[in-house]
N, C-alpha and C positions, 0 to 999 in steps of 0.2 A: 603611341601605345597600340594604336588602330594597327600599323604597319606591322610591328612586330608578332602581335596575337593572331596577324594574319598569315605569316608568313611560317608560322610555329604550327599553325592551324594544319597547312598546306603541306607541310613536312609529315605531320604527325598520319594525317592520313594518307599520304603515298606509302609512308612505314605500314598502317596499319592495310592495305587494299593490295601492297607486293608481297610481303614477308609470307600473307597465307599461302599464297600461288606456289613458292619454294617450301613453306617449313607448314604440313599438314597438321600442328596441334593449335590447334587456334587459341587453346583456353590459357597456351604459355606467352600468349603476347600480350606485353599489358595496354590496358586501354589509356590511350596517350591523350584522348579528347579530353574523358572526364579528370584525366592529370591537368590537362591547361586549365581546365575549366576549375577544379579546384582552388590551383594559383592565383587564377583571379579572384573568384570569390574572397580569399582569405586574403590576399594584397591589395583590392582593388575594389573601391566603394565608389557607386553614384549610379547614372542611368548609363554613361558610356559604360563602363564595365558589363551592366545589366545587357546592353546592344549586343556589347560586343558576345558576350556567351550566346544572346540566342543566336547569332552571324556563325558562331562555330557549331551548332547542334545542324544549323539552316544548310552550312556547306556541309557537313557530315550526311543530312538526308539526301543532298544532291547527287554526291559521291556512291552512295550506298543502295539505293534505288527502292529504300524500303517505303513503309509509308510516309507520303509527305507530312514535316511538321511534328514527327514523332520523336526523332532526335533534336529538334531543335526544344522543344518543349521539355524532354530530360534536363537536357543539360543548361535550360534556364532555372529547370528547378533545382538543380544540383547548384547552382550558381547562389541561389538564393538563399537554400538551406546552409550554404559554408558562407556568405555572408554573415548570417544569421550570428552560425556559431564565431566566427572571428571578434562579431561587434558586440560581444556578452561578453569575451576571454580578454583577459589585457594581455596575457602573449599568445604568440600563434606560432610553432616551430615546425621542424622538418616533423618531427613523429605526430606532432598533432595533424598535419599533413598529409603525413601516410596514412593514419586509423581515418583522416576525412575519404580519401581516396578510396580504403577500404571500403567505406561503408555506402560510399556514392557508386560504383564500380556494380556495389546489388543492386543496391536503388535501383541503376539505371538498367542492370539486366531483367528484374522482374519486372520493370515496369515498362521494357521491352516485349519483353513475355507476356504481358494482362493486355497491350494491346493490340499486340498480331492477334493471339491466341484467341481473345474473347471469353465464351464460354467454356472452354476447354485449359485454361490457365492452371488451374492446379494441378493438373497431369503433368503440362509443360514444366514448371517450375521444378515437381521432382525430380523430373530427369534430366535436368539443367542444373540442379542445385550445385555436384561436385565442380562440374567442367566453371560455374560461374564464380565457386566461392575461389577455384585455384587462381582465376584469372584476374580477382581481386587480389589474391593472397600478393601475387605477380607483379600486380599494378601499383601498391603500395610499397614493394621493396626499391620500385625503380624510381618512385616518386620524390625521394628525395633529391635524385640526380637531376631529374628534369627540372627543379625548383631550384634546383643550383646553376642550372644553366641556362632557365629567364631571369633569373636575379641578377648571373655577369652579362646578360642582354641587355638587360635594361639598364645597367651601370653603363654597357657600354656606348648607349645612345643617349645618356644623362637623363633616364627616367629617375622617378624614384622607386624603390625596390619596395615599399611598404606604405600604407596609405598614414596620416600622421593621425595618430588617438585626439580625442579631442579633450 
């Protein structure tokens, strides 16, 4: 699971670090991280799962050159909070998926925003709100595919595709 999350991780972010260099809307590519990240949360229970998200927020700060430990902290929290909701639901589908993606996508940009920005956060946040809410809008149409295509990943390696209810 370690290999695969890692190697999805690796893709997601050369997608996300090349495509802006060619295609200048940034807010039309969807965030592929808190898609993985998602995934797991909602397939994937225990402390390796837990690792593994902070390992993808950890390479995302490396890559990105922002503050250290800021994305790796997102996107454990995004990890936690779709745990959360998966271990209260008895089912978890592609659309409940997408509205998690949705909803973690802001998360993760205002809480982008509150800790570059600091004092100045509520400026930032307005004039972020469109470009973030489309980039979520974005990231939740495409998430169903990307769930479909760790699901035949991990079929393909004889994972299990879902963690078992207890």
């Amino acid at each position: 699971m370690v290999i695969l999350f890692a190697i999805a991780t690796y893709l997601a972010l050369l997608v996300q670090t090349a495509v802006p260099l060619w295609f200048p809307f940034r807010a039309l590519i969807p965030n592929l991280i808190i898609i993985l990240t998602v995934d797991l949360g909602l397939r994937h229970h225990g402390a390796l799962a837990a690792l593994i998200a902070f390992g993808i927020g950890y390479a995302t700060d490396a890559m990105s050159g922002t503050t250290l430990g800021m994305n790796a902290f997102l996107t454990t929290a995004v990890f936690l909070l779709t745990y959360e909701l998966s271990s209260r639901l008895l089912v978890t589908n592609a659309l409940l998926g997408a509205i998690a993606v949705f909803f973690a996508v802001i998360l993760a940009g205002f809480g982008a925003i509150v800790i570059i920005s600091g004092r100045g956060a509520g400026a930032a946040i307005n004039g972020a709100l469109p470009n973030l809410a489309l980039q979520a809008l974005i990231s939740a149409i495409v998430a169903p595919l990307i769930f479909a295509i760790m699901a035949g990943s991990k079929r393909i390696v004889g994972l299990p595709d879902r963690v078992e209810r207890e």
